[in-house]
C-alpha positions, 0 to 999 in steps of 0.5 A: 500500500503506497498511500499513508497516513503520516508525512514519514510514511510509517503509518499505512492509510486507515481513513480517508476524512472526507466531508460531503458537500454536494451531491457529488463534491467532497473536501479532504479534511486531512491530509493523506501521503503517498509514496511510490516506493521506498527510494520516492519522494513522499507526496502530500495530498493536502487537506482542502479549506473546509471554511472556503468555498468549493471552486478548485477546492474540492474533488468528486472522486474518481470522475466516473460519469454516473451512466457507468458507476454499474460497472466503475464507481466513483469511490472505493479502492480508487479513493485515494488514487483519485485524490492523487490524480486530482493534485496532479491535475491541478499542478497541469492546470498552471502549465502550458498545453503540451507542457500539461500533456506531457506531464499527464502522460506521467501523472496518468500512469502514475495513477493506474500504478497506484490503482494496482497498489490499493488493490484495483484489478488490473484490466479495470485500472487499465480502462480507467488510465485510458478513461483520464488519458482522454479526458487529458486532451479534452482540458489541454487540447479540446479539438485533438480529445473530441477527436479521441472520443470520436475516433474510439466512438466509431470503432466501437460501433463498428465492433458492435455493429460487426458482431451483431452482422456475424450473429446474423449469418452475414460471415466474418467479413464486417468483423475483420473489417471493424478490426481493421479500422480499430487497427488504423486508428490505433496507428492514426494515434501513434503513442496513444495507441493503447487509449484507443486499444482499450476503449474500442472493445471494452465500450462494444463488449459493455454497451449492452449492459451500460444500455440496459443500466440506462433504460433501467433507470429511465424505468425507475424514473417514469415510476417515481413520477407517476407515484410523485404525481399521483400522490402529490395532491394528497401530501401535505409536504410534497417533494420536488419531482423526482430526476433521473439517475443518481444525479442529474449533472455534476455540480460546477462550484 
């Protein structure tokens, strides 16, 4: 375990204090430290001002987006990986563009080495390090991680939309075929290659069970809604009308 307690690094991590302060922003009420290994620098991931307000002075954990915490959480073994990537953030935050990428590449993988540390299987570390990776160029270099996204969104409908056609009888031709553009995209990529290798066949093997975890939802809201409207006239302290999902946006403080 490579997070701890104590600024000497003697006492393994026991409790993370964190006070809740929105539906999804969090302060760190004391500090937590990590070092790599025992030749590293121990890092101080500071507490945030609890009297202050939130901007640039909170975190929302890991930055799962809500229509996929069925299959990665915001918190849990990623808690204090997630805090240390946020320092890390803030620190590109200051810096030029392609000074920022460069230091996300290390900063990221840093991340994914400390989500194997805390106990994060390797395969789901390795999709939330290409889940930053993109989310890096969409804050450094918004038009090159639009076409990131793009580029892993199509793929991937070409992955689901071959597996569907070979399902059919339609043969292995539209698979080799989505294999093929999978492959020149990784190579359009160059040293991003592994983003692209990972995302493409993890959103075609999970879209149907993040399909299915949408229209769930989409379920329990059009029943929340008819019990709220038709209980309404008949309560004396009416709530607001229920949303959808878990949350309905993430807070901007």
């Amino acid at each position: 375990m490579p997070f701890y307690q104590d600024a000497a690094a003697t006492e393994p991590l026991a409790a993370i204090h964190l006070v809740q302060r929105t539906k999804r922003c969090f302060q760190l009420a004391q500090p937590i430290y990590y070092q790599a290994d025992p030749a590293s620098a121990v890092v101080r991931i500071a507490a945030h001002d609890l009297s202050a307000g939130l901007k640039n002075n909170s975190t929302d954990l890991a930055s799962v987006p809500t229509w996929m915490w069925g299959l990665i959480a915001s918190y849990g073994r990623q808690t204090a990986p997630a805090l240390l990537h946020d320092l890390r953030m803030a620190t590109c935050a200051e810096l030029p563009p392609e000074e920022a990428l460069r230091r996300r590449r290390i900063y990221d993988e840093e991340f994914r080495r400390a989500l194997l540390d805390t106990g994060v299987a390797a395969l789901r570390a390795r999709l939330m390090w290409a889940g930053v990776s993109v989310q890096a160029y969409l804050e450094h270099s918004r038009g090159r991680g639009l076409l990131l996204a793009a580029s892993v969104g199509v793929a991937a409908l070409a992955l689901v939309a071959a597996i569907w056609l070979a399902a059919t009888g339609a043969g292995q031709l539209p698979l080799a075929g989505a294999v093929l553009l999978t492959a020149v995209l990784c190579l359009a990529w160059t040293r991003d290659w592994p983003v692209v290798a990972a995302l493409v066949p993890a959103f075609a093997l999970f879209s149907p069970v993040l399909a299915a975890a949408a229209a769930g939802s989409l379920l329990l809201w059009l029943c929340e809604t008819g019990w709220w409207a038709v209980t309404k006239p008949f309560t004396k302290h009416p709530s607001p009308p229920p949303v959808v999902g878990p949350l309905t946006e993430t807070p901007h403080p």
